[in-house]
Every structure is written in C-alpha cells, then in structure tokens.
N, C-alpha and C positions, 0 to 999 in steps of 0.2 A: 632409447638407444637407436638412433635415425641409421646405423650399420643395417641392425636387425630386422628393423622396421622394414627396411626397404626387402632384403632376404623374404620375411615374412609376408610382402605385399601390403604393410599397412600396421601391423602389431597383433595384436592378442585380443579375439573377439568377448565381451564382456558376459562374464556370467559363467564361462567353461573353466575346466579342469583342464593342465597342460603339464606335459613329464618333460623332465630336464634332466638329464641323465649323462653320467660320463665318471669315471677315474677320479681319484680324489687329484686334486692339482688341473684339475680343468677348468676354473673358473664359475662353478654354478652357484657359489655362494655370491659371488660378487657380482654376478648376472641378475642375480635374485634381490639383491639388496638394489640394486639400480633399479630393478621391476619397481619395488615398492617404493622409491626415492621419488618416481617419478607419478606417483599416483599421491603420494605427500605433497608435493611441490603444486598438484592440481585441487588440492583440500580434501582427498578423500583420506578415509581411514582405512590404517593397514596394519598388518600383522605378522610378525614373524617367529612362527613356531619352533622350536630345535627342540630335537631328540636325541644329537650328534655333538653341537659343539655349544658350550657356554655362553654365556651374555656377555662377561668380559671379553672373550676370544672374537665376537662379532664384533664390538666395539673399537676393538685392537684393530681390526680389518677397516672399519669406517677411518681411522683415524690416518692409518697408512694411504690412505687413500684423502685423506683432508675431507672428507663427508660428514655433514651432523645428521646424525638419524632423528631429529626433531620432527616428531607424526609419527613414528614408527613404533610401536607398542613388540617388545622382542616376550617372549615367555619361554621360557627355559624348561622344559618337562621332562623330569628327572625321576627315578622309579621311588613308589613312594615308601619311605623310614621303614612303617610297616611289612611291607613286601620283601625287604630285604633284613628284617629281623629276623634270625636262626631258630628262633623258636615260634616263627609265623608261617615258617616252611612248611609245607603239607607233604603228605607221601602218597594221598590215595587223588588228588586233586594238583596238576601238572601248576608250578607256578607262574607258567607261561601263559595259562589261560587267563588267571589273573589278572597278568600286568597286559594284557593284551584289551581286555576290559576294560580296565582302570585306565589304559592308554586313551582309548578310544574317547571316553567319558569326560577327562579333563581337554583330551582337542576341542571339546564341545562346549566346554565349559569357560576356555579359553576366547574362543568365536563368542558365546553368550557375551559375555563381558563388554566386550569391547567394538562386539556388529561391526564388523571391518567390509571394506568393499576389496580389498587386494588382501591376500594370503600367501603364505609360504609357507609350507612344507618339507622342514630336513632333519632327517632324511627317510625315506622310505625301507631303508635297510633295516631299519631299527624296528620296523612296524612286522618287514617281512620276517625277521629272525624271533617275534616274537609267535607271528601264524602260526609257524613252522611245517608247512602244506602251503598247495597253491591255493585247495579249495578256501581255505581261510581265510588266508591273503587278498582272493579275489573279493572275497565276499564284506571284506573289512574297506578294501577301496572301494567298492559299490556302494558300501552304507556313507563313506567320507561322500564321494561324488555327489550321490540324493543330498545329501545334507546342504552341501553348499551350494547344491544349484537351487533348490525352494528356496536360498537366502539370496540369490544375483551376486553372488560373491566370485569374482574373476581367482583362479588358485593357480598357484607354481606350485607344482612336489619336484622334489630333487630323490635323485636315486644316486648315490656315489658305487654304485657296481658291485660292493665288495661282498657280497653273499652269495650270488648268481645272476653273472652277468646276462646269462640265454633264456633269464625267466624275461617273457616280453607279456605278464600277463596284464602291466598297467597300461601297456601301447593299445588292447582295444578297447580300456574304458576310455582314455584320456581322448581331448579333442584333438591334441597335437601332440608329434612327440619330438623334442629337438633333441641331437647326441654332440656331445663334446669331445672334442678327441685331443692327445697328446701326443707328436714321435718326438723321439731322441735320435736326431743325428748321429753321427759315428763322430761330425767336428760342430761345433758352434752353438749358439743355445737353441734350448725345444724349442720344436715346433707345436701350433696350437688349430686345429679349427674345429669346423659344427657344420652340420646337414641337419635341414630338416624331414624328418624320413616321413612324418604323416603329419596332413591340418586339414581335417575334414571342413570340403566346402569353400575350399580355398584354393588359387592355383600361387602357388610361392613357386621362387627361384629354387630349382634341385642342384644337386650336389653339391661339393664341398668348397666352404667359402672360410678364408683363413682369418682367423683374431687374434690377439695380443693383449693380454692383460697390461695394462699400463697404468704409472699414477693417475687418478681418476674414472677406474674403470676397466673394465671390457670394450675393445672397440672392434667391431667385427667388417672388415672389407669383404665384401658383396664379389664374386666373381665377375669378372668384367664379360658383360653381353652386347660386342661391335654394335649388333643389329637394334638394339636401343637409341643408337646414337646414330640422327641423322643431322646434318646440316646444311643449309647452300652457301655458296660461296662459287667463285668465278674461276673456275681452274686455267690459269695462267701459267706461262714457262716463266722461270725468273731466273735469270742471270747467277751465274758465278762471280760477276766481277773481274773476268777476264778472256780474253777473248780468243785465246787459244784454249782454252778448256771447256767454255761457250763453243767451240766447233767439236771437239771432242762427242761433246754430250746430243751436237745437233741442234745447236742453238741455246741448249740450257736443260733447268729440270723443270718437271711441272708440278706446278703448286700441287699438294696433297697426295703425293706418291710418297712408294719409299724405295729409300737409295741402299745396298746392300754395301759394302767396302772391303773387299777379301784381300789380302795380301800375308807376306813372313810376318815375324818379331824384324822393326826396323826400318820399314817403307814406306811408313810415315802416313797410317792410317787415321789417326788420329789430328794430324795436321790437316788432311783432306778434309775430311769433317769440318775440323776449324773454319777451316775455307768459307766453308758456305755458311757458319753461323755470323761469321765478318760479315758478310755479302748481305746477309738475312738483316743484322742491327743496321748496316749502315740504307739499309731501305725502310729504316725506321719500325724495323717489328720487333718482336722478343724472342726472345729464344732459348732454352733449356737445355743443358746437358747432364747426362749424367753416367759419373766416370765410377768404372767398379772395378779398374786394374791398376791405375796411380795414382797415387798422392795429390791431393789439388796445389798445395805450394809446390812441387816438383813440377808440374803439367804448365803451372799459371807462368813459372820462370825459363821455362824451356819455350813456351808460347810468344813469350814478351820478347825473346831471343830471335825469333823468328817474324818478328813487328805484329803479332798479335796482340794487345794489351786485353787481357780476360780480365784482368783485376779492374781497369774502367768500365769496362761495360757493365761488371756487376756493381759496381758504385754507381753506373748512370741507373740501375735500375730496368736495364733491358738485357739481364743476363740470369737464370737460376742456374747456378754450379755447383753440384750435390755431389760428395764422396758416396757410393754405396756398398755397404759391408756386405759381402752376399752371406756371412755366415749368420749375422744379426737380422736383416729383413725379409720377410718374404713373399714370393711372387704377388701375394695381394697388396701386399703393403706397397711395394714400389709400383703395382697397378694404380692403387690410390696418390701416390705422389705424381706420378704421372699424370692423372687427371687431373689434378689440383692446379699444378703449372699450364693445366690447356685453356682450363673450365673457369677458374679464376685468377688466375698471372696473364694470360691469353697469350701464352708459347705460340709463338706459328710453326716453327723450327726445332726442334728435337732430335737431340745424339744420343745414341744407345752407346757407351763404348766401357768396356766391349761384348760382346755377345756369348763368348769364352767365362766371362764374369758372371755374368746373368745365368748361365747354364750351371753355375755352380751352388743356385738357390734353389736350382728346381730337383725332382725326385726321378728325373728320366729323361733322356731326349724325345719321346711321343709328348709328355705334357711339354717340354718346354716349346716344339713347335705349335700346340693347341695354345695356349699362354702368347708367342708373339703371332702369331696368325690372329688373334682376338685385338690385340693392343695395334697393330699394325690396321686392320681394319677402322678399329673405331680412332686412331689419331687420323686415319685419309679419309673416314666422313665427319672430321673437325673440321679441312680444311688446313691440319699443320703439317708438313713435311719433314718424315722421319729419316736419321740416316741413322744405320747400324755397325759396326766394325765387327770385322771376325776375323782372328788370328789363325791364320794355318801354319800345322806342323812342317816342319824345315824351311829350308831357303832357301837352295835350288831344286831343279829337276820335279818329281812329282810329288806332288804336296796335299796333305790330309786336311780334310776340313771337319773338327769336330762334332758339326752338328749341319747337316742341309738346309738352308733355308731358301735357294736359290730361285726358289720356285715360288716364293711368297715376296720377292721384292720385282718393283716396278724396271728397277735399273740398277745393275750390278757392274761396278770399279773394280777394273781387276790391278793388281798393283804387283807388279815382282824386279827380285834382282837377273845382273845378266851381265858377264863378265864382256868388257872390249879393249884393248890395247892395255893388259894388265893392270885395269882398275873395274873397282865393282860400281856400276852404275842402275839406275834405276828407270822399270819402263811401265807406261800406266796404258789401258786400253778398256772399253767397253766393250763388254760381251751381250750384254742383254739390254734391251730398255722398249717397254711394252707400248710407252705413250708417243712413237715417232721413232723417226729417222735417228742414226748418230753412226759418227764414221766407224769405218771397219779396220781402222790404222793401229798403226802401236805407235807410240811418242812416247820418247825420251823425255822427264823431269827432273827437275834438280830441287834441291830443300836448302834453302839459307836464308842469310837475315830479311827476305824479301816476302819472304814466305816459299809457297810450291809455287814455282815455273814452268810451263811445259813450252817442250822444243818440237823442232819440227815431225812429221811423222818418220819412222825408221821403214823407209821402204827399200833398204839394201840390205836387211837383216834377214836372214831366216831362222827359228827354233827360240826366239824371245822369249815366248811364253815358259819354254819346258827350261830358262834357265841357262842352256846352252846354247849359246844361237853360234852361228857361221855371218862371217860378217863379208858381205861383197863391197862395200864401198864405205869408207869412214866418213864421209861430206858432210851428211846428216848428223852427226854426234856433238853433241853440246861442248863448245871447248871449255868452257866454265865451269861445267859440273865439277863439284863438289863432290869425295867421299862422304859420308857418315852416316 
C-alpha cells in the first residue's frame, strides 16, 4: 500500500507485532488482507487467523474486490464441538479459561503448520472477551508476542473496539499502533481515515491522513506536507493575453503565485479564471481545473459562448476538467488529484473554483485554511500558478466572505457590481499583489462573446467598491457594455 507506506516512512519493520484497531466498518480486514497479498505476491508465506468472521465471508471480501488469495492459508478458529457441549459445561472451573487455552493452543498450532512469515490476527476482541481481566489479556498477548518474535514472523492483530474501546493494554506491547476511524456527515457519504499514534523507532508522518475503501482495496492519501516539495524553476511574469488587464496586474502575474478572485454570484469569476487558462494553453502549457459549483456541460457551453472552446483544449490534451462532488471526496482525496495533474499531467496552471465548494468538504474553516495554506504552498514550489474563486455574500454594498483567505494569496481580483445611468455594470480592481507593482484604479469590464474586456480606468467615480458609487463624469463608461 505505497498510501501507507509512505505515512509509515517506508512500511512495517520485519519481525514486530503491529495493532490495527478501529469500529467495525473501518476497513481493517481489508488493510490486513492487502498486508498479506503483498507478502504473497513477494513468495512469502502468510496467514490469516479469524476468531470473528468465516472463511467464506473473507472470501466474499477478496472477490468484491477481484483479489485471489492464492498463498494465503485463512484458518477459521471456531470454539471447539466439545467446549460447547452442555454436558462438557463445568461449574467449579469457569469455561472461559478453557477456551482461552484451547484458543491460545490452536493459534499455535495453526503458525506450526504452515511457518508463515506475515500473520493476521482477527480479532482481538474475541481473545479479550475470553481473558475477561486485563491481567489475562496482557499476559496472553505477551505469550502471542514471544511466540512470534523467536519465529521472525512480521504480525497484524486487528482489535474491532467492541468490548473496550479505552483498554490500550496492546498499544504497549505492540511495535506500532495504527487507528481507523469513521464519521458520518450530517449530508454525503462517511467519512474514513487513520493516524498512526505509536511506531517505535521510527519517525512517520502524525496526524490524520484520509482513505477510501475502493474496489481494490484501501487507498490511503498521505496529508500533503508543502515543505517536502521543492523545485526550481524561473519565476517569470506571464501575460494575460491582453493588454489592458496586463496593466491592471502591472504588467502580468508571476509564474508560481496564487491569484485569489473575490467577487458576488454573477461577476464572472469563473470567466476570469478562464482567462488565464486561455492565456496559459495557448503558451503551450497545461493546465487544470477543477469546478465544484457547476456542471461541466453547463460551464463548457457557457464558455464556448463566450469564445472559450474547453471542450478543444481537453481534446488537445492540454486541459484536465474535473467535476468535484464535495459530498463524495475528501480534502485528501482532491489533495491527491491535485498532485497527480502537477506531478504527472505537468499542470502549470490550476483553478480552484470555487473555494465556497471546497469549504463544503472540510470539517471547519481553521482546517479548511491549514488544508489550502498546504496546497497553495506546495503548487508555488512546483512552479504552477494557482488561481482560486470565492463567492461573497450579496451584490451590493457590504459583502461577507465565507471564509479569509486574503492573506494566503500572492494577488487578489476584486470584482463587483455598481449601478450608472440605470443599468447594472461591472468593475474589476487589484487590491493586493505581493510580487510588484499593479495599478491602484478601478476599470470598468464587460463579459461577451469576446470574452472579459477591460475599459478604461473609472477615475470620475467615487464609492465603486461599496457598490454605490457617485458618478462625476460619464466619459470613462463603456458604451458597449453589456448587461448579464
């Protein structure tokens, strides 16, 4: 599992005892079955113990998953005929001790057989309910540990929680302990990930990194760490493609910044964007988008309207245009999509849109600024040039922005409407931009089949930004503009 491996700094050192632990519906079976899939696949011999669930029912699991368990030896350990004969009951001798014995005897017996070099152990509930005490418990995992470590035997035990979740008495025999975890959104499907809380001897990635049970597996996305990721590259201004908006910005933007894009519902934030992935293809690079508030045939035909053709570009193959469900993916996931388009598509160019959307995957606006403060970092030491859209509440006067990011992008578009000779027009301006110069103006734009046009700057206006402005001199005003 190349997810995990990397989490874990490498995988699972040979010879140790490792706890896997979590809610039933976490995926431990299926983690565990890939453990040993993968030590099959390399010619060792492996093993998989159950206390919990049948041979058929693992089976059923490999098949849903298209897997042959070919190398994998499963042994089913079921309480024995005896033990559960009514007249083998004892009353002065607890029958718990018994099959606690008899448990213990046949794991061994099981291991003789077949001298495995990878193991699995499920479930541990079954062993604990039999203790019925820690002191037992401990002492019964101590004897399993010795056992398998004189034999170099690498083990997974699985603990599915459901007896006592706050006994953590196997977290300090075990070398490592990873947890799995499940939430339930209030909308969309569960959520799934894993931390690994202890790996003696090791320094692994901490905290919480999110996976996805999928056909073929567990796939575990790594939390994205910027600071891993450096590159060089010649940080250049590069063109919008026109040269009124090229003054705007102060000549242009610069290669490996990010571009923020604040404006209403309607300002055509998403066309701005556009803009520069135009500008981006036709300097022959690549470029990626990905939209998580419209429909990609609604976006591609409203584009093409506007002489953007999207649907050529992803035909030429210098275009990735991903719909994202924010209730179906999560922050790891479209972390890892994100990389994918930089690290093997070679995106240089990247549209968040919209940021409204993205916010709707995350668990809180702190994580969702830690989350694009990460992603925003490591695409500006790629070298690609991020722009972002965010939708603010209302359309005139004072306007709410759901989430601050203003202080995490290089250079931020501010986009708003603004009433003049009784029609609603549109005015665009720079307020920030960390890498240079760019004018201190407001320009009028217009949106039609040309694309975005900017006019000259409104310097007979007062109050544009707040939506109501006073207007000293109409001269300046686009006669052309367009509503919509």
């Amino acid at each position: 599992m190349e997810g995990l491996d990397d989490v874990l700094s490498g995988g699972f050192d040979r010879g140790r005892v490792y706890l896997l632990e979590g809610s039933p519906g976490t995926g431990k079976t299926t983690i565990a079955l890939q453990f040993l899939q993968s030590g099959a696949s390399q010619g060792e011999r492996c093993l998989y113990i159950t206390l919990s669930e049948t041979d058929d029912e693992l089976r059923a699991s490999a098949i849903s998953h298209d897997w042959d368990l070919a190398g994998i030896s499963i042994y089913e350990l079921v309480p024995p005929e005896s033990l559960l004969d009514d007249e083998q009951q004892q009353s002065l001798l607890y029958s718990s001790d018994l099959e606690l014995g008899e448990t213990t005897k046949r794991i061994f017996e099981a291991f003789e057989a077949t001298n495995p070099e990878r193991v699995v152990v499920d479930s541990l509930s079954e062993i604990r309910l039999l203790a019925q005490n820690s002191l037992r418990y401990r002492r019964q995992i101590l004897a399993l540990k010795h056992y398998f470590a004189k034999r170099n035997a690498t083990v997974l035990m699985l603990d599915d929680l459901t007896t006592d979740a706050n006994d953590k008495t196997v977290h300090s025999v075990a070398h490592g302990v990873i947890r799995l975890e499940e939430l339930a959104p209030e909308y969309g499907a569960e959520r799934r990930r894993m931390r690994v809380i202890k790996y003696r001897g090791r320094r692994f990635r901490g905290g919480y990194h999110d996976l996805a049970i999928e056909t073929g597996g567990v796939r575990v996305y790594p939390r994205l760490v910027s600071a891993e990721h450096r590159n060089s590259f010649d940080r250049t201004v590069i063109s919008t493609g026109q040269t009124t908006f090229d003054a705007l910005l102060g000549g242009g933007i610069e290669r490996s910044s990010s571009v923020l894009i604040l404006g209403p519902a309607g300002t055509g934030k998403s066309i701005t964007a556009l803009t520069f992935i135009r500008s981006a293809i036709g300097r022959g690079e690549k470029a990626a988008m990905f939209v998580f508030d419209e429909e990609l045939g609604l976006l591609i035909e409203r584009a093409k309207a506007l002489g953007i053709d999207l649907q050529s570009f992803v035909d030429a193959g210098s275009l990735v245009l991903e719909q994202i469900d924010a209730a179906e993916m999560t922050p790891g996931q479209f972390s890892a999509r994100v990389r994918a388009c930089v690290e093997q598509y070679g995106a240089r160019t990247v549209v968040i849109d919209s940021l409204n959307g993205y916010q709707a995957s995350m668990p809180g606006e702190h994580a969702l600024v830690l989350h694009i403060h990460e992603l925003l970092q490591y695409l500006n030491r790629q070298g690609a040039t991020t722009f972002l859209t965010v939708a603010q509440h209302g359309l005139v006067g004072d306007m709410r922005t759901p989430v601050d990011v203003t202080y995490l992008a290089d250079t931020v578009i501010l986009l708003r409407y603004f009433e003049a000779l009784g029609r609603v027009r549109r005015a665009i301006s720079v307020v920030k931009k960390r890498t240079g110069a760019h004018e201190d103006t407001i320009r009028e734009y217009r949106i039609n089949e040309e694309g975005l046009t900017l006019g000259d700057p409104l310097h007979n206006f007062q109050g544009v930004l707040r939506g109501v402005p006073t207007m000293l001199d109409t001269g300046k005003l686009m006669t052309s503009a367009e509503p919509g």
